[in-house]
LUMDRENLUM-299812 format. One line per field, with one value per residue (C-alpha): residue in one letter; residue number from 0; x, y, z. Coordinates in pm, whole numbers, plus 50000, padded with zeros to 5 digits. Each point is the difference from the previous one (the first is absolute). Example, Ala and Ser with C-alpha at 12.3 -4.5 7.8 and 13.67 -1.06 7.14 Angstrom:
voro = c(a|s)
guse = c(0|1)
east = c(51230|50137)
north = c(49550|50344)
up = c(50780|49934)
//
This chain:
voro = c(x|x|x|x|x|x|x|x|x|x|x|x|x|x|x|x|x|x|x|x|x|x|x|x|x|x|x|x|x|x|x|x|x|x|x|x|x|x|x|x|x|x|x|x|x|x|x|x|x|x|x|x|x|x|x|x|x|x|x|x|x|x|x|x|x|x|x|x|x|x|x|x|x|x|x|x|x|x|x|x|x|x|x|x|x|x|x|x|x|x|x|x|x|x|x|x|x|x|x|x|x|x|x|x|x|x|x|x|x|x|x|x|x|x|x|x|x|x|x|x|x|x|x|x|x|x|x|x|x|x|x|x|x|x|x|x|x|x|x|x|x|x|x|x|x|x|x|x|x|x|x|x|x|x|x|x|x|x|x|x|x|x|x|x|x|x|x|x|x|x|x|x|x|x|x|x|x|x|x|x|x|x|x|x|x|x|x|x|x|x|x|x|x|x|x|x|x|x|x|x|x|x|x|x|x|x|x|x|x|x|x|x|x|x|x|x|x|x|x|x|x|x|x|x|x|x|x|x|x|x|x|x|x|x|x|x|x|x|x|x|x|x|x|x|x|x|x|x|x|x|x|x|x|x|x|x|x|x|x)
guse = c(0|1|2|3|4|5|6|7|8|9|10|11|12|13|14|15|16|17|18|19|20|21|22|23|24|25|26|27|28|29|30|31|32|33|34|35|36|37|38|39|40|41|42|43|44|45|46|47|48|49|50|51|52|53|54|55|56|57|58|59|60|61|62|63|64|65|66|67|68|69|70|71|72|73|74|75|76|77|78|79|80|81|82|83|84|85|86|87|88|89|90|91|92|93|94|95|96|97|98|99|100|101|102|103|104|105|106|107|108|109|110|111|112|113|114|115|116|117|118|119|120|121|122|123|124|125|126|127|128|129|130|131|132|133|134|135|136|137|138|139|140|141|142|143|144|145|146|147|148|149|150|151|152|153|154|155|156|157|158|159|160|161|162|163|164|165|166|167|168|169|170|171|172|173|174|175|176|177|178|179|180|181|182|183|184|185|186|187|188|189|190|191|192|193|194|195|196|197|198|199|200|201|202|203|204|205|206|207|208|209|210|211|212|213|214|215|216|217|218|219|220|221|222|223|224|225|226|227|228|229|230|231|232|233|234|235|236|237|238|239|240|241|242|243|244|245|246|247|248|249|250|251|252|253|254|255|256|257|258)
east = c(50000|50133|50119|49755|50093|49882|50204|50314|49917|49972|50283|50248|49780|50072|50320|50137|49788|50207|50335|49896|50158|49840|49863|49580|49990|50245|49812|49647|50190|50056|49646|49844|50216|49828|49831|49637|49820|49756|49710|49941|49676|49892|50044|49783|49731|49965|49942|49656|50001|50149|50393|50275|50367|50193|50322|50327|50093|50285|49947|49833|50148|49747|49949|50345|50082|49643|50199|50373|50090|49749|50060|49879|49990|49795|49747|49956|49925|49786|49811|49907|49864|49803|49818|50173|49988|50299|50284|50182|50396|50142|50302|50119|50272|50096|49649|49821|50291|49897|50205|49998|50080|49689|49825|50181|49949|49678|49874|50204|49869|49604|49846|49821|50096|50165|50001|50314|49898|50267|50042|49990|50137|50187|49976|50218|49841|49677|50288|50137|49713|49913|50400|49937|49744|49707|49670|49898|50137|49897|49927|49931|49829|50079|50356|49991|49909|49701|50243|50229|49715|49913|50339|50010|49676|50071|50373|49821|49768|50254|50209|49672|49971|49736|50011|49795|49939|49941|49790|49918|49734|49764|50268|50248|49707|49930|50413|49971|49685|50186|50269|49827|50051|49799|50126|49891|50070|49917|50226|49827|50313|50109|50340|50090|49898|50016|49629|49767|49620|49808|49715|50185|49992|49585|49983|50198|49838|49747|50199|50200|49891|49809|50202|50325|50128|49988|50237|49925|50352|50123|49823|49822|49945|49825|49690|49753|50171|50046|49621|50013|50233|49844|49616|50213|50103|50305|50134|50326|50165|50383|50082|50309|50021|49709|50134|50390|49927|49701|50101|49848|50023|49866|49668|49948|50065|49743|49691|50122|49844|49635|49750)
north = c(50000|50376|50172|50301|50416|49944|49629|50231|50268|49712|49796|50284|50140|49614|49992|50315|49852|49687|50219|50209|49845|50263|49799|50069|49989|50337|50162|49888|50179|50317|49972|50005|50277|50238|50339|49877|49963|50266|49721|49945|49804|50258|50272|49821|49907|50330|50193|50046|49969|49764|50012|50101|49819|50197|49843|50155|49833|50066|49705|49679|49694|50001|50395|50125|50301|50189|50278|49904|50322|50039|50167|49784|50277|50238|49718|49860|50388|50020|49674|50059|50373|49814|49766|49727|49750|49785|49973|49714|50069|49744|49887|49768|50139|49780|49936|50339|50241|50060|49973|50051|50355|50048|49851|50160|50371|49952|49894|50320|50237|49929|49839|49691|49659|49818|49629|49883|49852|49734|49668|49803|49659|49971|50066|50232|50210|50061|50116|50192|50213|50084|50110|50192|50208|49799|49965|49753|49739|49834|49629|49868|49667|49900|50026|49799|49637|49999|49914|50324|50217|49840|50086|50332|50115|49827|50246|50294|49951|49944|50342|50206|50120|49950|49712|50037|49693|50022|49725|49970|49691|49792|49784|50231|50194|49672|49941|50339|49972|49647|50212|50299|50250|50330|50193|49844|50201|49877|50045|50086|49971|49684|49896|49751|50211|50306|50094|50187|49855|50280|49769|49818|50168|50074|49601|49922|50285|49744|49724|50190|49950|50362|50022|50022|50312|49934|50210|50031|50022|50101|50108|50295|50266|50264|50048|49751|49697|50155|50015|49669|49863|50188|49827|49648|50072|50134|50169|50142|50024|49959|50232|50066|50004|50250|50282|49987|50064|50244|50389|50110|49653|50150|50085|49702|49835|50200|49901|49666|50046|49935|49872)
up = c(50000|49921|50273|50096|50032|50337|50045|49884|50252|50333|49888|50016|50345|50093|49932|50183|50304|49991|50009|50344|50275|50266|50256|49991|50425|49973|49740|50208|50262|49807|49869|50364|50076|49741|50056|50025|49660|49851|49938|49639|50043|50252|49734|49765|50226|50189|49610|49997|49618|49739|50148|49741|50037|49766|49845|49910|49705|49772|49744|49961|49812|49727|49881|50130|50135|50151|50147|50087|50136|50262|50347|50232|50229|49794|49891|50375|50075|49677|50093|50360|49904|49786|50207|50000|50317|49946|49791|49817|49906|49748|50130|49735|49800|49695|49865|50149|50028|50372|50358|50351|50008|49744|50290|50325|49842|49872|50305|50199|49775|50171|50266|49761|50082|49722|49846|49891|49666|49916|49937|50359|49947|50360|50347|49994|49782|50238|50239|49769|49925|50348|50042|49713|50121|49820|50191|49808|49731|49732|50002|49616|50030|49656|50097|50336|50128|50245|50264|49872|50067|50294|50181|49843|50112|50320|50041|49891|50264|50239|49913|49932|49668|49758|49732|49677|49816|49634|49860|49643|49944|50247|50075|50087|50201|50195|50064|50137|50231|50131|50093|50233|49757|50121|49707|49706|49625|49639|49762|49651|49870|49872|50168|49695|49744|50125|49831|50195|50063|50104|50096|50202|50406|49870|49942|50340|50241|50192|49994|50269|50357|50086|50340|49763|49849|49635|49753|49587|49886|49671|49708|50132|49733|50168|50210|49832|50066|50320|50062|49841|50271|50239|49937|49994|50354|50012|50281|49797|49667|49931|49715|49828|49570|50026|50279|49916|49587|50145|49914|50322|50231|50343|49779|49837|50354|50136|49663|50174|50295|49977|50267)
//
């Protein structure tokens, strides 16, 4: 079978993570030692309208560069006069062109909590984020054994800071539920193929447990898939393609916004 874009992207994630020799009960150690988190689910549930998690995003393996030369600064300012609840900081720097620091100042520049959106195939990584200065990280199901994202959610728990799991399918929805995920997001984007489904999160919405926060992730073009997402039972959207190529990005944030 050929190799996927998204096999490519884990093996080499998988690969680095069999090179780190850092022992994970130190970095546990330094997670647990962190500032207190700013509560990413919080921020989403507390919005009294649909939630907007606003990405900084300087490329994306299948369209390229969306805005390379981005200040992450400027758009995490830009983003939270906007409206936004959370943010989500690509820290992936071969395939996305992001980093930590993208993350760090963005989330210095305003008072948002921020995702790390990466690809979490170790331990490690969950530590990682929080050391970072993520309050929550990114758990891909499709990337992950159940008993992967069974640990991980598990450590995340145990260092306190927020772990959205992206599901794409039934299957992956029910790995997820098996798991105790309380974040659960649908990916309209196709991991393989990289296509977008913009049916997709409307098809999914009440297969998700109503006690869950359910997030539409990408694929949002402006505010009527948001009100689309929104009448599916979303509590939040994860945008990025659409706000970082936006000419004014804190105003089409805000047409995101609807109740």
């Amino acid at each position: 079978m050929t190799a996927t874009y998204l096999d490519k992207i884990l093996d080499q994630h998988r690969e680095r993570a069999s090179k780190d020799v850092r022992s994970l009960g130190s970095l546990t150690d330094a997670a647990l030692a962190c500032a207190p988190p700013r509560g990413f689910a919080t921020a989403i549930t507390a919005t009294p309208h649909l939630a907007v998690i606003a990405e900084i995003k300087r490329r994306s393996p299948s369209k390229g560069d969306l805005n390379a030369l981005l200040d992450p600064e400027v758009m995490a300012q830009s983003y939270q006069s906007g409206g936004a609840s959370c943010l989500s900081v690509l820290t992936d720097v071969d395939h996305f062109g992001g980093s930590v620091a993208d993350l760090q100042s963005a989330r210095a520049a305003c008072s948002l909590p921020v995702i790390r959106k990466d690809f979490t195939v170790d331990a490690r990584d969950v530590c990682d984020a929080r050391i970072m200065g993520a309050d929550c990280v990114l758990l891909i199901a499709a990337a992950l054994t159940a008993s992967e994202l069974f640990e991980f959610l598990a450590l995340a728990r145990r260092i306190d800071i927020d772990a959205l799991v992206e599901v794409h399918d039934e299957v992956e929805l029910a790995v997820a539920l098996d798991a105790g995920a309380t974040l659960v997001g649908v990916n309209q984007r196709d991991l393989v193929t990289f296509q977008v489904d913009q049916e997709r999160a409307v098809r999914m919405g009440s297969l998700i447990p109503s006690h869950l926060v359910k997030i539409a992730e990408s694929g949002v073009r402006g505010r009527e898939d948001a009100l689309a997402l929104r009448a599916a039972g979303y509590d939040a959207v994860l945008v990025g393609e659409h706000l970082v190529t936006s000419s004014n990005p804190s105003q089409a944030l805000t047409d995101l916004c609807v109740d």
